[in-house]
PyMOL Python script that loads the backbone (N, CA, C, O; Angstrom):
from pymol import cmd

cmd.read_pdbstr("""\
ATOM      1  N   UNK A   1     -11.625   7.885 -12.845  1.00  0.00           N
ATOM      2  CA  UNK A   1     -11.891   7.054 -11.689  1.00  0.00           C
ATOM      3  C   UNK A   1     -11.054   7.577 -10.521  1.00  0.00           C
ATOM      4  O   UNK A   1      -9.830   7.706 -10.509  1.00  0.00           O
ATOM      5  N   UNK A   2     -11.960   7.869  -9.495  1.00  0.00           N
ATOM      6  CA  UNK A   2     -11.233   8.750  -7.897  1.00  0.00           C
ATOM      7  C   UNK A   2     -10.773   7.127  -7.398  1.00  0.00           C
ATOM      8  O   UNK A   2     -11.302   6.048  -7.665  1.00  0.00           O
ATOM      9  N   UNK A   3      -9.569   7.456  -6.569  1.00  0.00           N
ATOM     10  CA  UNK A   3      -9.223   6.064  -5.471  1.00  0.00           C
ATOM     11  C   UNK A   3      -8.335   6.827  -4.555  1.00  0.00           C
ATOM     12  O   UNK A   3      -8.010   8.005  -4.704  1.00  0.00           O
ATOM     13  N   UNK A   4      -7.991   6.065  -3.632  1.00  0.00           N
ATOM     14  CA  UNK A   4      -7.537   6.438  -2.382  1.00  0.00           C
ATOM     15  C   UNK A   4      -6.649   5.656  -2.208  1.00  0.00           C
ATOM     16  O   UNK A   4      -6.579   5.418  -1.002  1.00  0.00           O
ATOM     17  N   UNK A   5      -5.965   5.150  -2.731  1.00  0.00           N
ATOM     18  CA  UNK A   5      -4.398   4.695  -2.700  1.00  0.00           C
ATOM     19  C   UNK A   5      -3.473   5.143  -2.039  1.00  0.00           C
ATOM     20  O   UNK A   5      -2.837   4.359  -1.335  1.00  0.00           O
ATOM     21  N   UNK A   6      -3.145   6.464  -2.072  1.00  0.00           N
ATOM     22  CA  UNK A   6      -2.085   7.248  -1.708  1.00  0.00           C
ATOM     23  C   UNK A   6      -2.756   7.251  -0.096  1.00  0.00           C
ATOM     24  O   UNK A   6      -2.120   6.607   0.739  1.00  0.00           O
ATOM     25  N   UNK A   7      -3.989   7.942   0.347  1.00  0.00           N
ATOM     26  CA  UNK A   7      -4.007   7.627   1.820  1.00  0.00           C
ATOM     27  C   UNK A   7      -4.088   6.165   2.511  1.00  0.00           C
ATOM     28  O   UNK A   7      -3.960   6.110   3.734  1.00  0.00           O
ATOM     29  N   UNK A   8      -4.253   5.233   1.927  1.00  0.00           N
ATOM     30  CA  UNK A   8      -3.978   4.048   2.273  1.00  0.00           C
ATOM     31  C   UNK A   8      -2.648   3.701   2.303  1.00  0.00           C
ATOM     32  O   UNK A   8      -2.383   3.115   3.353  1.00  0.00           O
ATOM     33  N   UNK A   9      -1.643   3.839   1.519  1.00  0.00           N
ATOM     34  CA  UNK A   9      -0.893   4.011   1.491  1.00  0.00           C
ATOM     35  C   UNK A   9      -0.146   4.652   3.004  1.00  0.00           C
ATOM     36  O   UNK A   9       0.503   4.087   3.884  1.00  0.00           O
ATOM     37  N   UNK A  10      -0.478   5.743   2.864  1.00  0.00           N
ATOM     38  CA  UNK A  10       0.195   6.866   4.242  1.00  0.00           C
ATOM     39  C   UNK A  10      -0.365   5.752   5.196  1.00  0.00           C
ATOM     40  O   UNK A  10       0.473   5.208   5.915  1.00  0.00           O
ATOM     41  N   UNK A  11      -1.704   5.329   5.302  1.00  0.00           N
ATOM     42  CA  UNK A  11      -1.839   4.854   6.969  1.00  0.00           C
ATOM     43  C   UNK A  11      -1.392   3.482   7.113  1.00  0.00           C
ATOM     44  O   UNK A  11      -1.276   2.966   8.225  1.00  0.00           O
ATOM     45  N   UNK A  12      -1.114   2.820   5.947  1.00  0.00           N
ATOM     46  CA  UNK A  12       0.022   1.518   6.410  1.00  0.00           C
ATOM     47  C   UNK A  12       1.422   1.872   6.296  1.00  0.00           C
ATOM     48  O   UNK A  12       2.273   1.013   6.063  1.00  0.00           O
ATOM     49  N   UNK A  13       1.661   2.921   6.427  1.00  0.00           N
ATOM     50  CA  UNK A  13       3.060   3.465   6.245  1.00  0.00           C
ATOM     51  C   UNK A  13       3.810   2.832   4.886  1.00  0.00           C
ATOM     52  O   UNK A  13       4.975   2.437   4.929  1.00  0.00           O
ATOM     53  N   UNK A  14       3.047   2.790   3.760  1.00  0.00           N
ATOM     54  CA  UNK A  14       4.088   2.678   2.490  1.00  0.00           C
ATOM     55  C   UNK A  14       4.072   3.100   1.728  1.00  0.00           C
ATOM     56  O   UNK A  14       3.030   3.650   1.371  1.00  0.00           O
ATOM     57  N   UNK A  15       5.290   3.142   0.898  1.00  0.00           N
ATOM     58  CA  UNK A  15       5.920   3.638   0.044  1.00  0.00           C
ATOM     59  C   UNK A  15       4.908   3.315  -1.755  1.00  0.00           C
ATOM     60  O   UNK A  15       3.857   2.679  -1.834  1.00  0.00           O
ATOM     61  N   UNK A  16       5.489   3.831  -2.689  1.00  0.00           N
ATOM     62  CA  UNK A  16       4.842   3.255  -3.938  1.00  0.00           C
ATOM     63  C   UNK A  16       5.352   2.385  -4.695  1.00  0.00           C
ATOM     64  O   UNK A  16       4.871   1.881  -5.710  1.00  0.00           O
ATOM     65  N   UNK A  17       6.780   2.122  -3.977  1.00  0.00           N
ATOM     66  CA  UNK A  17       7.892   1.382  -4.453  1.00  0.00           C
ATOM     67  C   UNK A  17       7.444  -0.295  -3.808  1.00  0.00           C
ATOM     68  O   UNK A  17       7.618  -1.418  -4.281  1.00  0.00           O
ATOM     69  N   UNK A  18       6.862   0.149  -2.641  1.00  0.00           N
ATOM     70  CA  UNK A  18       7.012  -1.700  -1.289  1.00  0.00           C
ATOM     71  C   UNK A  18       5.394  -2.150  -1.761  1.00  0.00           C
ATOM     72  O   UNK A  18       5.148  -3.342  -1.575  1.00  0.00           O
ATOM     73  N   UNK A  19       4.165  -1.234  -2.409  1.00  0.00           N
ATOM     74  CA  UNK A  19       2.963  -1.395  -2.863  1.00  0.00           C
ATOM     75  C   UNK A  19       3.323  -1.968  -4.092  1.00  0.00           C
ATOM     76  O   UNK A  19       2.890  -3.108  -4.260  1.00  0.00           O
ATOM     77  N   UNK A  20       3.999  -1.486  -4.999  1.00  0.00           N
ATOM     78  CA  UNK A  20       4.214  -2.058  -6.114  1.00  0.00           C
ATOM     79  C   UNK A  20       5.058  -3.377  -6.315  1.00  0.00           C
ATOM     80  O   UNK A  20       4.698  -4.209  -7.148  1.00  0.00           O
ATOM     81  N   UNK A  21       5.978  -3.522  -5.683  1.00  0.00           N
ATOM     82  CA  UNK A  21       6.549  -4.898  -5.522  1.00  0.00           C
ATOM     83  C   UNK A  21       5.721  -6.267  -4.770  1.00  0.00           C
ATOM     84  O   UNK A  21       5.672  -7.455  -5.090  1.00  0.00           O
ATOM     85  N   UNK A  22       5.114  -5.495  -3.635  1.00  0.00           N
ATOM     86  CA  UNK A  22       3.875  -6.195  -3.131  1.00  0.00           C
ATOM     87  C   UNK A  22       2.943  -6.889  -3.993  1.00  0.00           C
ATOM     88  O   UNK A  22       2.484  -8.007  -3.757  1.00  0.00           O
ATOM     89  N   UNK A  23       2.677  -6.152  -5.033  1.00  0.00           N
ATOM     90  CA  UNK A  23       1.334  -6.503  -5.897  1.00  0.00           C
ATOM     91  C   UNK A  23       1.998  -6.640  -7.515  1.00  0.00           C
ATOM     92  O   UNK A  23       1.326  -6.393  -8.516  1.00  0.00           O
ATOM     93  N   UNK A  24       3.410  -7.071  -7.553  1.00  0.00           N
ATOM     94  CA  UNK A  24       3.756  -7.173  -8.936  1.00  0.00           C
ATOM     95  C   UNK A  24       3.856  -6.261  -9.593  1.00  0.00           C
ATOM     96  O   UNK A  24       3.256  -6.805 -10.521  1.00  0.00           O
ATOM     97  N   UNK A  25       4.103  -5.219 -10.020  1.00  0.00           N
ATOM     98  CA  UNK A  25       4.241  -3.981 -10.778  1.00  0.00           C
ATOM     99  C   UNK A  25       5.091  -3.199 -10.751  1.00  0.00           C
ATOM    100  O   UNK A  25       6.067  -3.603 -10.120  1.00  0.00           O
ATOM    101  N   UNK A  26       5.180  -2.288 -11.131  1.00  0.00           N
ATOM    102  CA  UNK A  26       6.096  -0.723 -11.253  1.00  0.00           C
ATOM    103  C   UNK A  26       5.743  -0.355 -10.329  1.00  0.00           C
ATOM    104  O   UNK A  26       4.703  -0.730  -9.789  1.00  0.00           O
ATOM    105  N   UNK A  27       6.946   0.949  -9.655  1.00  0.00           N
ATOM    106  CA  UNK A  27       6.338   2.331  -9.232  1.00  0.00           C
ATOM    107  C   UNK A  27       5.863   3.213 -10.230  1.00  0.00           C
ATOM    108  O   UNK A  27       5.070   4.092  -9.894  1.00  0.00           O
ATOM    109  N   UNK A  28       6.210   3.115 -11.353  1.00  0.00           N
ATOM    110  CA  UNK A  28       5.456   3.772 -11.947  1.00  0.00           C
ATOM    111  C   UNK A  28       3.938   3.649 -12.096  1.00  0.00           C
ATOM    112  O   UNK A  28       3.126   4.558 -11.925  1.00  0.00           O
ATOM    113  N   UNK A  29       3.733   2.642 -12.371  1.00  0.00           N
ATOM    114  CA  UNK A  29       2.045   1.939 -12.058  1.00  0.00           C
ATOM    115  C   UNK A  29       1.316   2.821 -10.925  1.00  0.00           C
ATOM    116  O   UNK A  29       0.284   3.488 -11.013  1.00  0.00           O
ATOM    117  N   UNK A  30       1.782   2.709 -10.336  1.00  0.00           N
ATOM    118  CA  UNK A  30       1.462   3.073  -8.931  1.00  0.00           C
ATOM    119  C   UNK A  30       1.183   4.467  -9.079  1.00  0.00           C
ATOM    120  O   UNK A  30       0.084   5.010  -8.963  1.00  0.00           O
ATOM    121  N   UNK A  31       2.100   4.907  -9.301  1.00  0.00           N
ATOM    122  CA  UNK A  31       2.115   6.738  -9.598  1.00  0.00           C
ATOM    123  C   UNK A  31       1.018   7.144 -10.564  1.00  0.00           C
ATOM    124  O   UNK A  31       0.524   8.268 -10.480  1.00  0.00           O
ATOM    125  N   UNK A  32       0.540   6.097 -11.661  1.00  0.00           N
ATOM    126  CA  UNK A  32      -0.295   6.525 -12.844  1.00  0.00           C
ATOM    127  C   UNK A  32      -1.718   5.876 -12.282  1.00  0.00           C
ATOM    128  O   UNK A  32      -2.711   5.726 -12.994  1.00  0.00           O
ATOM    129  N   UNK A  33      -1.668   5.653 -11.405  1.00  0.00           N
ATOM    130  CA  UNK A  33      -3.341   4.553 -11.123  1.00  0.00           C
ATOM    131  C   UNK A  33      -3.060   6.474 -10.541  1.00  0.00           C
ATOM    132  O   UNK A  33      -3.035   7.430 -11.316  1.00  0.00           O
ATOM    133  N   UNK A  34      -2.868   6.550  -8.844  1.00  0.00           N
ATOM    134  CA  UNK A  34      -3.089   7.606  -8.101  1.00  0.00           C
ATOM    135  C   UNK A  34      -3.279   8.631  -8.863  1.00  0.00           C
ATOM    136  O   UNK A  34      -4.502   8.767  -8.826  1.00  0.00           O
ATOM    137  N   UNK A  35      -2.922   9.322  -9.433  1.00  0.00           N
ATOM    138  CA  UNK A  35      -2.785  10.219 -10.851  1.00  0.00           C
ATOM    139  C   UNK A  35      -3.845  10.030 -11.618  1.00  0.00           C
ATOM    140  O   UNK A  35      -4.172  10.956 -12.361  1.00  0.00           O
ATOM    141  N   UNK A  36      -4.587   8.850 -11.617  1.00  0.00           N
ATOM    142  CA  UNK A  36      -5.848   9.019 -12.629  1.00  0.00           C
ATOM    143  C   UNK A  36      -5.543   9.098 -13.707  1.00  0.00           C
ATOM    144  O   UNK A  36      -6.324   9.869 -14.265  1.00  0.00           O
ATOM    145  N   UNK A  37      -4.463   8.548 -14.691  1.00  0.00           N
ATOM    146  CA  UNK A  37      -3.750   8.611 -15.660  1.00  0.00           C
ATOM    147  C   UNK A  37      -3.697   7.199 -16.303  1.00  0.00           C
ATOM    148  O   UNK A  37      -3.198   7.039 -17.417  1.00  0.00           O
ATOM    149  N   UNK A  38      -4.374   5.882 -15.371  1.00  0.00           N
ATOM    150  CA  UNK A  38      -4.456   5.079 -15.961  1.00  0.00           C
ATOM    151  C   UNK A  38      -5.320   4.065 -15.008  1.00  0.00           C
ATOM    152  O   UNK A  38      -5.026   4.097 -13.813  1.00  0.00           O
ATOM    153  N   UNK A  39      -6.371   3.157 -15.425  1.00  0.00           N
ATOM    154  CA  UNK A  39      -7.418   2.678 -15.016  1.00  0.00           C
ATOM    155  C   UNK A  39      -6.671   1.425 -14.868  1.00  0.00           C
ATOM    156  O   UNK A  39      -6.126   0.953 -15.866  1.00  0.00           O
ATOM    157  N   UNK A  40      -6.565   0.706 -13.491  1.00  0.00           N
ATOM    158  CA  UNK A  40      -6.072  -0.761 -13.564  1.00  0.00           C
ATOM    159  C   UNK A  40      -7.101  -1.616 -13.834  1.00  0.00           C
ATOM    160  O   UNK A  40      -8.282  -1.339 -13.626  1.00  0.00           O
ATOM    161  N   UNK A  41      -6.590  -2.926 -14.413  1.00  0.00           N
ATOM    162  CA  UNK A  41      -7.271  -4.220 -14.443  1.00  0.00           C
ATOM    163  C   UNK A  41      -7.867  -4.753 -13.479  1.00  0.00           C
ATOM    164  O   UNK A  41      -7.164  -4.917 -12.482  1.00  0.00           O
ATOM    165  N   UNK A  42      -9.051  -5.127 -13.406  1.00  0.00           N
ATOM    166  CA  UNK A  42      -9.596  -5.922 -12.511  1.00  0.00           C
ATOM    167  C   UNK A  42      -8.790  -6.257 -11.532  1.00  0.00           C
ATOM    168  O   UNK A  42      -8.740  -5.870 -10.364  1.00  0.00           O
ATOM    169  N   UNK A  43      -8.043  -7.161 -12.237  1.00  0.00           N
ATOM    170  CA  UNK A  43      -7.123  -8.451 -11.116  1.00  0.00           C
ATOM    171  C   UNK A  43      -5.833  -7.564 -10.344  1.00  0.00           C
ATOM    172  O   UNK A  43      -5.025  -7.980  -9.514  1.00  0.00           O
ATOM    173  N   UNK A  44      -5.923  -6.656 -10.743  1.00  0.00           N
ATOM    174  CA  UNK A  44      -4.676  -5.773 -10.262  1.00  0.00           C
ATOM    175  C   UNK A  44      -5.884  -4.868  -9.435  1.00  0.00           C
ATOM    176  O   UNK A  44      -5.849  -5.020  -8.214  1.00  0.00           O
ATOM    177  N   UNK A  45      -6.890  -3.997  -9.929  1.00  0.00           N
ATOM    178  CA  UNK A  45      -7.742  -4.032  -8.601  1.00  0.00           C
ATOM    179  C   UNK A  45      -7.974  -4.640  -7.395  1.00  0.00           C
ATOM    180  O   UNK A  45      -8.214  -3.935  -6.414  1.00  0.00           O
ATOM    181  N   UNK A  46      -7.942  -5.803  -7.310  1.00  0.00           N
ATOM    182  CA  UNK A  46      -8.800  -6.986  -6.501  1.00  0.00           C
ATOM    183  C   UNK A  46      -6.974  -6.789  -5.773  1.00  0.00           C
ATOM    184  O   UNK A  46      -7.018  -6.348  -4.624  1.00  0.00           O
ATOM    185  N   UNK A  47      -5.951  -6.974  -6.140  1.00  0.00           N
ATOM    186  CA  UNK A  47      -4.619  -7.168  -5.019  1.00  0.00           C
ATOM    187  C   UNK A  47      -4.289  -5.782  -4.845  1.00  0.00           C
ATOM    188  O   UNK A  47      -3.285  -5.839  -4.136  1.00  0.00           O
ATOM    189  N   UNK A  48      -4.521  -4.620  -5.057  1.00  0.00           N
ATOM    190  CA  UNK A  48      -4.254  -3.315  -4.204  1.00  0.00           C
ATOM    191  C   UNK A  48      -5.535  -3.769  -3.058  1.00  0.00           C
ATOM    192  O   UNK A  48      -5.303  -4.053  -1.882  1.00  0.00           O
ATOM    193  N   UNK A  49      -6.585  -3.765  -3.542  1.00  0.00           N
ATOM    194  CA  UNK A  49      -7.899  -4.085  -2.361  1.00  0.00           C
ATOM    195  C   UNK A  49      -7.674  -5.211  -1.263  1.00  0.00           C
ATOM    196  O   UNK A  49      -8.186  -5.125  -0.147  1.00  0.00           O
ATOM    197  N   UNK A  50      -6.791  -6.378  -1.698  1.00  0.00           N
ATOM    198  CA  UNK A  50      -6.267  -7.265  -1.101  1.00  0.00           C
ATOM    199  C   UNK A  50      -5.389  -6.471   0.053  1.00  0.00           C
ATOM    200  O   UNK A  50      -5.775  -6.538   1.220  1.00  0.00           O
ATOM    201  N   UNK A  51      -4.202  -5.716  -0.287  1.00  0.00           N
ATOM    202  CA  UNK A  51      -3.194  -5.247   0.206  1.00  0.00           C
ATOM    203  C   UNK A  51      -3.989  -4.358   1.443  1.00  0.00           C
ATOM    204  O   UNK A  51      -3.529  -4.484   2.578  1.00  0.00           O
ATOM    205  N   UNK A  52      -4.901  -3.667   1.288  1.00  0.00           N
ATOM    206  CA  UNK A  52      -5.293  -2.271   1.867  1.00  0.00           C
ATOM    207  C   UNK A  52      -6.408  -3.012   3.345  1.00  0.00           C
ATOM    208  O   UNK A  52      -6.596  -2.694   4.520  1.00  0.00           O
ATOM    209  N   UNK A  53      -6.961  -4.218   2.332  1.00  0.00           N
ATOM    210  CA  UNK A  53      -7.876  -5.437   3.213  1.00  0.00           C
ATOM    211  C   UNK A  53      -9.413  -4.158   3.356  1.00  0.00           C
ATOM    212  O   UNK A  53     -10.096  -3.750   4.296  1.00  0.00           O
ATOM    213  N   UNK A  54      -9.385  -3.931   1.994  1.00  0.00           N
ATOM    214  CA  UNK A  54     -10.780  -2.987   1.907  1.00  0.00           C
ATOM    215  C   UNK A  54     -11.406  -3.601   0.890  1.00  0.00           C
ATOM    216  O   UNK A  54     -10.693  -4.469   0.387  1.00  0.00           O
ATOM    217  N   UNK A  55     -12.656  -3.465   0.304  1.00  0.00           N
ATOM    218  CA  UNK A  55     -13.461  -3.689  -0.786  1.00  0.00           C
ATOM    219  C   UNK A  55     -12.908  -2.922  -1.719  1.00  0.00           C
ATOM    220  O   UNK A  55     -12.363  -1.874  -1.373  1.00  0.00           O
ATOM    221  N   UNK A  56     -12.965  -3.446  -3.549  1.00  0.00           N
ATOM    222  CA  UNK A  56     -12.727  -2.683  -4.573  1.00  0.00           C
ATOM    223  C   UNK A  56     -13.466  -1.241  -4.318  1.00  0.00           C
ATOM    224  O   UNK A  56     -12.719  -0.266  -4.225  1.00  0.00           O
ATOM    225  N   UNK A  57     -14.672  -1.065  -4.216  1.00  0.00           N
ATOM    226  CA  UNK A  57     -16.135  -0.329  -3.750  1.00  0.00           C
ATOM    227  C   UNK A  57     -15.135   0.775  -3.506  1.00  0.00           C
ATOM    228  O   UNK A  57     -14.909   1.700  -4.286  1.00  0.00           O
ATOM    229  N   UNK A  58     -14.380   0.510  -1.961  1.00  0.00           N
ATOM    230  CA  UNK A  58     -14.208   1.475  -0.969  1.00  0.00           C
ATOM    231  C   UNK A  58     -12.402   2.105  -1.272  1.00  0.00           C
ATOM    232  O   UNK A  58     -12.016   3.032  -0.560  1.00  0.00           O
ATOM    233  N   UNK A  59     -11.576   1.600  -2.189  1.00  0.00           N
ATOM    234  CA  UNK A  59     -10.643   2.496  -2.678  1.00  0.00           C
ATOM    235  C   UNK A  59     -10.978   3.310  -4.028  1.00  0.00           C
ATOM    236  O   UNK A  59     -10.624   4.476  -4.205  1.00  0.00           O
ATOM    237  N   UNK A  60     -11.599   2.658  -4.817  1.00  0.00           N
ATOM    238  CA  UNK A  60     -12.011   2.933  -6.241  1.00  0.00           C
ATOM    239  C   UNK A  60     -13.469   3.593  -6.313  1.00  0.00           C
ATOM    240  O   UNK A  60     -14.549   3.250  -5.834  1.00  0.00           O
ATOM    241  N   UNK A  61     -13.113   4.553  -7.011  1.00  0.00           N
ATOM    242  CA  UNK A  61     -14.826   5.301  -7.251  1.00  0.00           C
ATOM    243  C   UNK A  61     -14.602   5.802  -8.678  1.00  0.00           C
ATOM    244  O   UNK A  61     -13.685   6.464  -9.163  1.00  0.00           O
ATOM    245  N   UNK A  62     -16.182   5.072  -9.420  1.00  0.00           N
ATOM    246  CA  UNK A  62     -16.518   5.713 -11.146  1.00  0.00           C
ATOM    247  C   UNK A  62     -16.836   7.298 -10.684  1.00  0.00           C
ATOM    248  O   UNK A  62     -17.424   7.572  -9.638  1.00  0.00           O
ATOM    249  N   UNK A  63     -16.488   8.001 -11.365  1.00  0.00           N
ATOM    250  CA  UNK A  63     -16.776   9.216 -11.893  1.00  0.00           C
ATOM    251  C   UNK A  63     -17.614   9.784 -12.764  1.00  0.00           C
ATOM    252  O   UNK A  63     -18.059   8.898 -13.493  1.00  0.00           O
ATOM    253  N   UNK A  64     -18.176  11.151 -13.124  1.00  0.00           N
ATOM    254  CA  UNK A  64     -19.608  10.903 -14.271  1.00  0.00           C
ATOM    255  C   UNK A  64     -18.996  10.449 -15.716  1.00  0.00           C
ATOM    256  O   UNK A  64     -19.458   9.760 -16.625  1.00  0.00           O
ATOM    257  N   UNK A  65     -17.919  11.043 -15.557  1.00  0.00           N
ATOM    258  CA  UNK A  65     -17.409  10.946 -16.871  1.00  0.00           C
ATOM    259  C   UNK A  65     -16.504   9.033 -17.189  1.00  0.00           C
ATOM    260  O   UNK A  65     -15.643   8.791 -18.035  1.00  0.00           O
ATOM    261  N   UNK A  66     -16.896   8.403 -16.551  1.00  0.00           N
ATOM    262  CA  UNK A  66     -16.275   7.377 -16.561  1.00  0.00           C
ATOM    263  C   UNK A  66     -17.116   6.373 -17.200  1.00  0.00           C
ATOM    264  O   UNK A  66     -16.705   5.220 -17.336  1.00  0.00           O
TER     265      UNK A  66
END
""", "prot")
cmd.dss("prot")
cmd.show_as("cartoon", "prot")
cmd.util.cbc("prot")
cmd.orient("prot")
């Protein structure tokens, strides 16, 4: 699964540390969603999408292999 975290990220100017405390989690979390190393939960979807004030749709994209 492709997402765009990390440039959302850059254009609200934050960190993975102030995203992750924001939305309950690790920086590590953070590092392994961007990384494609680990698929978040719904509800942890829906508050990065909250945070960014975009649709799930428009940070998150299935892949063929997904």
């Amino acid at each position: 699964m492709k997402n765009t975290i990390k440039i959302e990220r850059a254009i609200k100017n934050m960190t993975q540390e102030s995203l992750a405390i924001e939305i309950g989690v690790s920086r590590q979390t953070i590092n392994s969603i961007e990384k494609n190393r680990y698929i978040p939960s719904t509800v942890l979807a829906l508050k990065i999408s909250k945070v960014f004030d975009k649709s799930v749709n428009e940070i998150f994209e299935l892949e063929e292999e997904d």
